[in-house]
Structures are given as C-alpha cells and as structure tokens.
C-alpha positions in Angstrom: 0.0 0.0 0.0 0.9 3.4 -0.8 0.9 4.6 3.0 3.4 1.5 4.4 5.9 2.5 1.2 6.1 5.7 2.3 6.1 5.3 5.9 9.1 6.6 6.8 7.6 10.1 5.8 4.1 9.2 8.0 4.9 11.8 10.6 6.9 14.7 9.9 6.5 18.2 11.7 4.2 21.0 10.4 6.2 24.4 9.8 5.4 27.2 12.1 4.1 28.9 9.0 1.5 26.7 8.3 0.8 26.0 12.1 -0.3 29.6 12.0 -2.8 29.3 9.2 -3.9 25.9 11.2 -4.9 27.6 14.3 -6.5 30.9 12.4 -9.8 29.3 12.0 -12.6 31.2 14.5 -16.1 31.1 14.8 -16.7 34.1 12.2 -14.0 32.8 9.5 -12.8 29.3 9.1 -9.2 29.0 7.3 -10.4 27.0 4.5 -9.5 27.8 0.3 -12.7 27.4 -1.6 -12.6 26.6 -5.2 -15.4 26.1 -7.7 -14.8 24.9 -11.3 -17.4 24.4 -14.1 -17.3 21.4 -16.3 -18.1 21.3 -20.0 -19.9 17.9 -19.5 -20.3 15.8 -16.7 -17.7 13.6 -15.2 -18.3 10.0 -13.3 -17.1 9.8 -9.9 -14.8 7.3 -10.7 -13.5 9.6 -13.5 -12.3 12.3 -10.4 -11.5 9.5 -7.9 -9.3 8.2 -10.9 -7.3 12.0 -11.4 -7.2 12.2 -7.7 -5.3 8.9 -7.1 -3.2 9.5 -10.1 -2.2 13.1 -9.5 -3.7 14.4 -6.0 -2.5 11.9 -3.5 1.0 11.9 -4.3 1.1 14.9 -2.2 1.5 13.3 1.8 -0.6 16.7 2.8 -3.6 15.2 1.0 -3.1 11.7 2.9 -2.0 12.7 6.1 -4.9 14.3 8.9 -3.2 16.7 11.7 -2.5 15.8 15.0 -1.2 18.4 17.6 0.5 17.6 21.2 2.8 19.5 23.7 5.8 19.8 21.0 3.5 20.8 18.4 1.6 19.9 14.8 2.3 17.0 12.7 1.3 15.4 9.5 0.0 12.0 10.5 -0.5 9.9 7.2 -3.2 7.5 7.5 -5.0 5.5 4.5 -7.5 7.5 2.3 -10.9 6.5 1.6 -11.4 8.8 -1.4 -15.5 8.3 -0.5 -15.2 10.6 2.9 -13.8 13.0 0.5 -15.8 13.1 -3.1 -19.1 14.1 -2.4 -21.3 13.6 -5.5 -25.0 15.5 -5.4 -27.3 17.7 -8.0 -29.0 20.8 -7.9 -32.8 21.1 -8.3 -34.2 22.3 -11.8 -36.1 25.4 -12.0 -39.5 25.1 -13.2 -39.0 27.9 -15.7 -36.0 26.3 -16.7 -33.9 29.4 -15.6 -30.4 29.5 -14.3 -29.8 27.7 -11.1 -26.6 29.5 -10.5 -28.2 31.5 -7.6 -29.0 28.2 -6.2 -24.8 26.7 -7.0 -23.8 29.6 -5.4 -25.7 28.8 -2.0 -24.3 25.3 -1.8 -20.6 27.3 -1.9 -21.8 29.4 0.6 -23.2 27.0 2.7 -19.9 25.0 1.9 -17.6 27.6 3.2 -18.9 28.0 6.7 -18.8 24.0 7.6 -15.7 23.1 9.1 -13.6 19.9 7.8 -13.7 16.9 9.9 -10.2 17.0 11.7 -10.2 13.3 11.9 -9.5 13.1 8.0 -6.8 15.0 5.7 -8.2 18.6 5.5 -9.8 18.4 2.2 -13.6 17.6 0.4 -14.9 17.9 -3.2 -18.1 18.4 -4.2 -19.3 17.0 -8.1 -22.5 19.0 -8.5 -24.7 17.4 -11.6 -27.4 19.6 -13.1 -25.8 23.4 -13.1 -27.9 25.8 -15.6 -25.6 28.6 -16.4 -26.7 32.4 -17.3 -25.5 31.5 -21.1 -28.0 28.5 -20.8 -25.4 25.9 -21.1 -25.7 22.7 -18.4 -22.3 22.1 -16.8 -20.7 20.2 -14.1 -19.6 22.2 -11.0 -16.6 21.0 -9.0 -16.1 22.8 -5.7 -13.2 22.2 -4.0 -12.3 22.8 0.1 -8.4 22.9 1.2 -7.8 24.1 4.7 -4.7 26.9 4.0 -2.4 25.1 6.1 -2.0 22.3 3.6 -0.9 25.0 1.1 -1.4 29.0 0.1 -3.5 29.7 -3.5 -0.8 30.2 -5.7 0.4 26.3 -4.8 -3.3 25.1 -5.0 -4.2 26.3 -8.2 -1.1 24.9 -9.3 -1.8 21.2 -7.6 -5.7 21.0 -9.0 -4.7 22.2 -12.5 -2.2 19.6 -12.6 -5.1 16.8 -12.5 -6.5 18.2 -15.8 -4.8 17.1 -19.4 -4.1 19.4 -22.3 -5.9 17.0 -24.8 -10.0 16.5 -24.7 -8.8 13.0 -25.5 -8.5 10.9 -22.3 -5.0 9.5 -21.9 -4.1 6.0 -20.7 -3.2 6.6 -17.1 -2.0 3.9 -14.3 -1.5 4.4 -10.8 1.7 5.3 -9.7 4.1 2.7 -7.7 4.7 3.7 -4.4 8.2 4.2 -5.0 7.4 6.3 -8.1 5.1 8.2 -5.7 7.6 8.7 -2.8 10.0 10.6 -5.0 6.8 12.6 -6.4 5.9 13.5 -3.3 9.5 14.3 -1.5 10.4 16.7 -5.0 7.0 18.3 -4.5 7.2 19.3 -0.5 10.5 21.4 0.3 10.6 23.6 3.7 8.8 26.6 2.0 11.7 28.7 4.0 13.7 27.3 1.2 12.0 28.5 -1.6 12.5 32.2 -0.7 14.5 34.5 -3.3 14.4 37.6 -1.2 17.9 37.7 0.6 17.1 38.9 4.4 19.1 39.9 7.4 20.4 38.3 10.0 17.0 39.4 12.7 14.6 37.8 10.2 16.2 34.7 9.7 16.2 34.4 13.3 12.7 35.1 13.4 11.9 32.3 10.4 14.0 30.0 12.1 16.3 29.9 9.1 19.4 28.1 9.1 23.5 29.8 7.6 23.4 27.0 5.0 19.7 28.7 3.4 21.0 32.5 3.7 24.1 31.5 1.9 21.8 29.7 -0.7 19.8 32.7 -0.7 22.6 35.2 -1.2 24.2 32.8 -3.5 27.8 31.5 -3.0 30.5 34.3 -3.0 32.9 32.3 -5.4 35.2 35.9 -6.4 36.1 37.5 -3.3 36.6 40.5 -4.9 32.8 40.8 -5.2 32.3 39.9 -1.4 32.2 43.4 -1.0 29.5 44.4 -2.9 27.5 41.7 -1.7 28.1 43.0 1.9 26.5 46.2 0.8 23.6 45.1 -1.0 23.1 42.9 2.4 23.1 46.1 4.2 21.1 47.9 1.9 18.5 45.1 2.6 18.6 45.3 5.7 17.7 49.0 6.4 15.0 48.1 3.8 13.7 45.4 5.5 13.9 47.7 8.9 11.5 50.0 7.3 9.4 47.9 5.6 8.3 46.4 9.1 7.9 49.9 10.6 5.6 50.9 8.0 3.8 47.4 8.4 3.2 47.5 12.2 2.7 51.6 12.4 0.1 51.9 9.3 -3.2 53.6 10.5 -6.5 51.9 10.2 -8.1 52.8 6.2 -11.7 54.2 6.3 -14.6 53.4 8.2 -17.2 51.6 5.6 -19.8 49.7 6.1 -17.5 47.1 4.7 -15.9 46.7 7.9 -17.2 45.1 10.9 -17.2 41.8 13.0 -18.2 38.6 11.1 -20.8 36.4 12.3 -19.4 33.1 10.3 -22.7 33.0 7.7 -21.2 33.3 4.6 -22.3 34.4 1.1 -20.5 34.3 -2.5 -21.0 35.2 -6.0 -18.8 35.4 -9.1 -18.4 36.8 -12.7 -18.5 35.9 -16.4 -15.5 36.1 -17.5 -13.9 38.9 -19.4 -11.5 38.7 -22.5 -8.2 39.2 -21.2 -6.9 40.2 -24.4 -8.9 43.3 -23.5 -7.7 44.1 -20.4 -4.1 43.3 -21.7 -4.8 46.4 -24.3 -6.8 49.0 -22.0 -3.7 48.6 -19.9 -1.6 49.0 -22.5 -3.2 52.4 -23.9 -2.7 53.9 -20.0 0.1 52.6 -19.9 -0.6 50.5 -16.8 -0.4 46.5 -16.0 -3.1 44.5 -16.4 -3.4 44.0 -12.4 -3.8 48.2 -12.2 -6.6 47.8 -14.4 -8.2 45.0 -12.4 -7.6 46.3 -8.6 -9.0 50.0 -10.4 -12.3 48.0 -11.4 -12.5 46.4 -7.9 -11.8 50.0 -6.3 -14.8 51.0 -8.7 -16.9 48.5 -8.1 -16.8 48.9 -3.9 -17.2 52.7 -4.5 -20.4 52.5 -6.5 -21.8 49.7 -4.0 -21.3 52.4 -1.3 -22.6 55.1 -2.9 -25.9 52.7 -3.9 -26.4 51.7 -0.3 -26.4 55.4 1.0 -22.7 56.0 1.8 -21.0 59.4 1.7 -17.7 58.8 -0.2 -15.6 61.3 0.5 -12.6 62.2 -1.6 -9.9 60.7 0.8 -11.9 57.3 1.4 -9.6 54.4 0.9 -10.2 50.8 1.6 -7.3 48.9 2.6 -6.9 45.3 1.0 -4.4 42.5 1.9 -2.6 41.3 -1.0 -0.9 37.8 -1.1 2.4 37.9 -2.8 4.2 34.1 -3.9 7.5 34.4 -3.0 8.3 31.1 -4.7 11.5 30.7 -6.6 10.2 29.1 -10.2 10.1 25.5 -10.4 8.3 23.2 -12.8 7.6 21.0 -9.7 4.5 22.2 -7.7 5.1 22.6 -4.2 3.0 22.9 -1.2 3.4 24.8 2.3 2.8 28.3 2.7 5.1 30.3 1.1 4.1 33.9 0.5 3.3 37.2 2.5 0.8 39.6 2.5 1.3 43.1 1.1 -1.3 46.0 2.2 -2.8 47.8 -1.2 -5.2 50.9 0.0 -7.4 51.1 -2.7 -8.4 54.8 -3.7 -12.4 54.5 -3.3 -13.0 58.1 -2.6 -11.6 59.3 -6.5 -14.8 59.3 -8.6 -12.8 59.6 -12.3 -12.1 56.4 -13.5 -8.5 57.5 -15.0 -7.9 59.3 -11.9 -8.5 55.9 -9.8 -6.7 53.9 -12.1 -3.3 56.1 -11.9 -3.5 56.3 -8.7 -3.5 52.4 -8.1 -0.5 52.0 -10.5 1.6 54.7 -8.3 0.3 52.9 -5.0 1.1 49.5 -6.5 4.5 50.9 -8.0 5.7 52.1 -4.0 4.8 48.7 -3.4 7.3 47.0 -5.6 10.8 46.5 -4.6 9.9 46.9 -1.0 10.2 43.7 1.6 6.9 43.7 2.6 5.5 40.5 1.7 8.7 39.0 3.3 8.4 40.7 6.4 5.2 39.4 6.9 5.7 35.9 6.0 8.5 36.6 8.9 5.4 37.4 11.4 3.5 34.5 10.4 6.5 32.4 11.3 7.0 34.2 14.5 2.9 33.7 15.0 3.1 29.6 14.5 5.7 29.3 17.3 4.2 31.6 20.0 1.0 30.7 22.0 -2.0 30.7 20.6 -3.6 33.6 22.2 -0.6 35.7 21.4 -1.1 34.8 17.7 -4.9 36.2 18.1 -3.6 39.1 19.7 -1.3 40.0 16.7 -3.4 38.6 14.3 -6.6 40.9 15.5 -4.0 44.2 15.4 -3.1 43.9 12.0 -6.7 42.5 10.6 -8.1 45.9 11.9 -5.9 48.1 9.4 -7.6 46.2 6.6 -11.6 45.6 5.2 -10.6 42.8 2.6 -8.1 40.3 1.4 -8.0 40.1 -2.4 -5.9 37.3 -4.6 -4.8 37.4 -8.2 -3.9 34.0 -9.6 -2.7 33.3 -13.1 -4.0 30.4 -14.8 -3.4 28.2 -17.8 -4.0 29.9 -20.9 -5.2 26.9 -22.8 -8.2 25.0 -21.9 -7.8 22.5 -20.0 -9.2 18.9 -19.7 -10.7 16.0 -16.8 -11.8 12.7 -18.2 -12.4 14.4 -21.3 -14.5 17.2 -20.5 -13.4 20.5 -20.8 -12.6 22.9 -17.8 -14.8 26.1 -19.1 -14.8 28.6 -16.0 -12.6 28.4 -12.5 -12.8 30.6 -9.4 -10.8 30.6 -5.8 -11.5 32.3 -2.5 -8.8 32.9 -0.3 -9.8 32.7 3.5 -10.3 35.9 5.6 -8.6 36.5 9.4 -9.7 37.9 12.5 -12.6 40.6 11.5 -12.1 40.8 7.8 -15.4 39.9 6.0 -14.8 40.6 2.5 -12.4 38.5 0.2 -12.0 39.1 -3.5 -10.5 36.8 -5.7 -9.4 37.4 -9.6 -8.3 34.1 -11.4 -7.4 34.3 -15.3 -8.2 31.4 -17.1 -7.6 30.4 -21.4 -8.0 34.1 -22.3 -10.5 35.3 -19.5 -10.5 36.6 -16.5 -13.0 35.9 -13.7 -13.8 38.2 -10.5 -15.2 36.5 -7.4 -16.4 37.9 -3.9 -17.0 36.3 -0.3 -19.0 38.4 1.9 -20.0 38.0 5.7 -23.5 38.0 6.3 -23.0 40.6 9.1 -21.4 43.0 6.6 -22.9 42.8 2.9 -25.8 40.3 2.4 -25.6 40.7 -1.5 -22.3 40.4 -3.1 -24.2 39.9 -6.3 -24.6 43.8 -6.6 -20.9 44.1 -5.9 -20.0 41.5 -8.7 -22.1 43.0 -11.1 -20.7 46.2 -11.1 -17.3 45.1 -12.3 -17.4 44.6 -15.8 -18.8 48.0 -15.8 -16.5 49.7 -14.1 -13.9 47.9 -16.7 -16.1 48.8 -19.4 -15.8 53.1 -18.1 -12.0 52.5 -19.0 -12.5 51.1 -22.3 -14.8 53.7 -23.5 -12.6 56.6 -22.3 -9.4 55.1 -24.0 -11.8 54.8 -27.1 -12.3 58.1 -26.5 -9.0 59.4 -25.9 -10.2 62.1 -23.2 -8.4 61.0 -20.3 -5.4 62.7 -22.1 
C-alpha cells in the first residue's frame, strides 16, 4: 500500500508557517481555500476518484490528517478513503428552466462555513450534476475545500490544474508505484523557507528560524572574493529596507470606516463573474500605460465605491479601503510545491476618487511604491514568529493587524489553454482565499484560457448581497475602455 511505502515520511513536523494558518480558523471565518470549477460535460465519480489517485495523493498533505500535542503539529498519514472526501449530489431544476446559479452559489456558501472533519486529511470535493448557467449551457460544478495550512492559493491552483490534461482526448493513465510516488511527493514538499529568493538579514532569519546554509543559498555562494564586498552592501542595503518595511507594516493607521468593515458572524455568502477577455484588459492597460493588475484592482476600487454610494454611503474624496494582498514568494520550479510560502502586502485602494483614470493612476503609483519593498517577506517573517508563539498571542497579533484592513483580495494566473478532466473540458474556474480575524470581505481574480474571472466572499453581518458588488465590475472595466476609445483621459 501506498501509505506503508512511504512510511518513513508518516509523521513529519508542520512548519510554524502553516501552524499559523492551522490555528486561524474562529467562529466568524474558518481558514479554508474554496474553489469552484465548471465542467463542460459531466464527469463519473470514478472519473475524479481516478485524477485524484493518479495526480492528487501523491502529495502526503492530501493523505495525512493533523495531530497536535505538547511539541506541536504534525502530519500523520493514515489511509485514504477517497468516498469521505468526493461528495457527489445535484441541484434542483427550476421550473421555468432558468439558471440555477443563484441556487450553485448557496451550496458554496453553505460549503464555506462548515468546518472539515479534523479526523481526516483537511480536504472535500463536491461533483454537482445539473448546473444551468446564465448562457444557458448545463455544466458540471466542482467545488473544492483545502484548509490553508495544507498550502497557500498560488500552490493550490497549481496542484488542482495539474489533475487536468491538455488534450479532450483521455489519456491512458495507471496508478503510480509507491516508490514512483515517494520521489513525487519528497520533489513536491520542500521547507517553503527554502523556496524564498528575497535575501534577508540576520533578525529575520532568526525570526523564520532559518538556518546559515539557506542564507548562503539565498545570497548565493561568493565564489570571487573580490565581489564579497558588494555583496556586503547590498546585504546592508537590505537590511535598512527590510527595517523600514516592518515599521511601515506595524505603524500603518486603520483605512476608512465603511460599512465594509465590521465583526463577522461566520454566515457566509459568494458570487462570481462571467468572464472577461483578457486580451482586453491586456490592451486598456496597454493604452494607459498601466499593467493588467492596475486595471483589475482599479475595477475592484470602482466597483466597492459605486456599491457604497448605492447603499447610502457618503464617499468622500480621501476614502480608501485597505486590501491585503498575497504575494508568492516562490522561486520558479516546474515541480509544484506545497506549504505556505508567501506574504501579504497592504494595497489601500483609492475608493473616494470618482474619475475612472484618476482611480486607475493612482492604483498603479500605490502598487508601483509597493514593488521592490520587503513587505510580503516581512510578513511571511510574522507569520513564522505567530506559529511558534501561544495561541492567544497569535490572536492578539493577528486581531492588530486585521483591523488596518476591510478585505483580502488574490490574483492567480491560470493556464492559458483550456484544459481537460476525463475528457470534459474545464470552461470557468474561481478561488476564494480565506479571511482572518474581523475581515469579512475576500475578493479573488483568477485568469483562465483568455478570461479573466472576478469573485467575492462576503459575511453576512457585513454585505448580504455580493451579487450587486460582482455586477458592477465589468462595468467599471467597461468606463475605461470607452474613455481610452475616446482618448479624453489625455
């Protein structure tokens, strides 16, 4: 068996990295990734059971449940009975043969408030027959749960595309040996430490609990001396960086009071997009002269600002809503690995500018202060510091910093070819990336073979309708194309 070939590996030690994401999960926000993918055609549940075995459970995350005592959490691998984890069900037909998507996206939201069963690896999919799109097409919806301490988004996306084929044509696949499977799996789950390319001082890789052998790796190995010393000065460059990166990170002020902001209650609600050509948004950026992600965190800004202004709100010109970004801080590697390995940057969206251009600038000279700054590395550096401290210390921490921010909001790449299970084609794919402490609002982008598909998780306490959010984003996208059509923002 694949478990007693492998059981040298059976228990090995969580990282404090993902011990913190383990122990986030609270009453108003559970710590769980929630993914839901839309099928061409439907797919047997031996079909997924099949992909999973073959390309799923070489990962020892996916087999293993966690156990915690006095010296910490481990990964216990145990046996996998694949039917405590596919789930196969349908959704009810509407009598005037409408779309049931209203009805897809309640089961998600029902979804993301249950907790996984801690005796089991931290992970359930749903196979949902009978889904009546808006374009009246009848698909298959996957949803996926992953509790974040298995792995962040960027490394999740990766693993579940990885189960689809490039070809419509279903290949010839065989389980792999367990020793084929051992080397899989061992290529697959460095110390995510290790995968850093940032070099860092000396204070943070005490803090990450890194060891001389990764800095030097990190720094790369001085083999001219005569270069040594510019390498001691870019090291000391880094460090006063890095020294005020984490000042401006523990010191920033709260972002404005919206109705966006509040205390969860756990009841959560979701909705997402159709998806929009990303060849578009490739050229509106292109005529401002911005990136494609300033044109997609300008619609978000857009679309919070005219939900606020519909419910009432008075915007005033200096509102700005504070999002956490999560940046991978992955070196690349063909070979998908899993852990936590990224930090969280803090984007204050400019809701209070009411000119589209206007909003859109500004986001690019926000987002531009943001590059080449240590940010996301510094607070990788706290979560490490949060795993190993007690657990109410790690609230305490956690709850300062989650009440500078309303939102956390992801931008994944995807395949840009369409992709394939068991022979049906993967047509539209979304992710939501938990929310911490108080924050109620999570908004996800995920592009996808030449689209690109917003998403939104809302708290019930907070906004009870993240359909009239969603909605407004392709027309806030669509206020930029017109004006760069119309050349007046010159």
């Amino acid at each position: 068996m694949l478990s007693k070939a492998l059981s040298a590996f059976s228990r090995k030690k969580m990282s404090t990295v993902d011990t913190a994401w383990l122990r986030m999960d609270s009453d108003g926000n559970l710590m769980m990734i929630v993914g839901v993918s839309m099928l061409s055609k439907p797919v047997s549940v031996e079909g997924l059971k099949h992909a999973l075995a073959l390309r799923f459970l070489v990962y020892s995350r996916f087999r293993s449940r966690v156990v915690t005592d006095l010296s910490g959490s481990w990964w216990l691998e145990q046996e996998v009975d694949l039917d405590n984890h596919v789930v196969h069900t349908a959704l009810a037909s509407n009598k005037d043969k409408s779309s049931n998507k209203p009805a897809l996206q309640q089961l998600v939201s029902k979804l993301s408030q249950q907790p996984l069963d801690p005796e089991k690896p931290l992970w359930q999919m749903h196979l949902v027959d009978n889904c009546l799109g808006e374009d009246g097409k009848l698909r298959q919806a996957l949803i996926i749960r992953i509790h974040h301490c298995i792995a962040d988004g960027v490394a999740l996306v990766g693993v579940f595309m990885s189960m689809f084929d490039e070809s419509k044509d279903e290949p010839e696949h065989q389980v792999p040996t367990p020793r084929a499977a051992a080397a899989s799996s061992a290529a697959a789950e460095e110390n995510p430490w290790e995968q850093i390319m940032l070099p860092v001082t000396a204070a943070s890789i005490k803090a990450i609990d890194l060891s001389s052998n990764v800095l030097l790796k990190t720094l790369g190995m001085v083999t001219d001396m005569d270069k040594l010393p510019g390498q001691i000065s870019a090291l000391g460059h880094t460090a006063g960086q890095l020294a005020i990166d984490a000042i401006k990170l523990t010191t920033m002020e709260e972002d404005s009071r919206t109705r966006l902001k509040g205390k969860p209650n756990g009841i959560k609600h979701v909705s997402w997009s159709e998806p929009l050509p990303l060849a578009e948004v490739k050229a509106i950026g292109k005529a401002f002269g911005c990136s494609i992600n300033d044109v997609l965190m300008a619609s978000v800004a857009g679309a919070l600002r005219a939900y606020l202004r519909e419910k009432g709100d008075s915007i005033e010109h200096d509102c700005d809503v504070r999002v956490m970004v999560p940046v991978n801080l992955r070196k690349p590697s063909r070979r998908q690995k899993l852990g936590n390995a990224f930090g969280l940057v803090p984007l204050v969206l400019p809701v209070g500018l009411e000119d589209p251009v206007a909003r859109l600038f500004e986001v690019r000279h926000r987002m531009n202060e943001l590059k080449g700054s240590y940010t996301a590395l510094v607070a990788m550096s706290v979560l490490g510091v949060l795993g190993a401290t007690p657990k109410q210390v790690q609230n305490e921490i956690q709850n300062y910093f989650t009440r500078k921010a309303t939102a956390v909001m992801s931008n994944v790449p995807g395949p840009q070819q369409p992709l394939y299970l068991a022979g049906s084609q993967l047509d539209q794919c979304m992710f939501w990336v938990p929310q911490s402490g108080d924050i109620g609002i999570g908004v996800s982008i995920l592009s996808y073979n030449g689209g690109v598909q917003f998403g939104i998780v809302t708290d019930d306490a907070l906004v009870k309708d993240p359909d009239n959010i969603i909605h407004r984003f392709a027309p806030e996208f669509e206020k930029l194309v017109m004006l760069a059509l119309m050349g007046e923002w010159e």
